[in-house]
C-alpha positions as CSV (number, residue, x, y, z in Angstrom):
1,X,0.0,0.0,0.0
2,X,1.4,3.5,-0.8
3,X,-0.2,6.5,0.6
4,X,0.1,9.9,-0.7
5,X,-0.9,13.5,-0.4
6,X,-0.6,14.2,-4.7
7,X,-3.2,13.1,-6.8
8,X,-0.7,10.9,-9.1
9,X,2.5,9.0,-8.5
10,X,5.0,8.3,-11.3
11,X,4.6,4.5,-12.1
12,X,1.9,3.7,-10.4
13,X,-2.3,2.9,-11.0
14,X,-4.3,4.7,-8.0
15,X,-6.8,1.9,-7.3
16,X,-8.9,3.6,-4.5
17,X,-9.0,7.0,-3.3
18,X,-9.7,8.0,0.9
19,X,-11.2,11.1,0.4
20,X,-9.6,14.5,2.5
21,X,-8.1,13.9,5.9
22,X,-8.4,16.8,8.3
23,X,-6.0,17.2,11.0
24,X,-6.0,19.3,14.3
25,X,-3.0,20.6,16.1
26,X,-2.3,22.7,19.6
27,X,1.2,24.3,20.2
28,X,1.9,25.5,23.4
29,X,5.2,27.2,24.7
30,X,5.3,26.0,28.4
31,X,5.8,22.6,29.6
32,X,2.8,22.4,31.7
33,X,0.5,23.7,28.8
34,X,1.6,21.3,26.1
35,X,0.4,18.5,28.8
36,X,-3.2,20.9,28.9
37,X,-2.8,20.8,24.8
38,X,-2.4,17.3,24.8
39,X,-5.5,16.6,26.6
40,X,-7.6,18.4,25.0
41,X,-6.6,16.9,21.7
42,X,-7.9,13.4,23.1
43,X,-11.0,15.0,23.8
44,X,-11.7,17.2,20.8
């Protein structure tokens, strides 16, 4: 299986496409924070 964010790659038949993945980050400067950040990303 290759994944891939392009819509063609060189030598290859795309078979099945996923759809668009969304992803979420949180950046935080202090220690205690990024553990905050963290949790909140398990909970949405």
């Amino acid at each position: 299986m290759k994944i891939a964010t392009t819509e063609t790659i060189a030598g290859y038949v795309i078979t099945k496409n996923l759809g668009v993945v969304i992803g979420n980050t949180i950046r935080a400067r202090h220690v205690g924070k990024d553990i905050l950040a963290g949790f909140r990303s398990l909970v949405g």
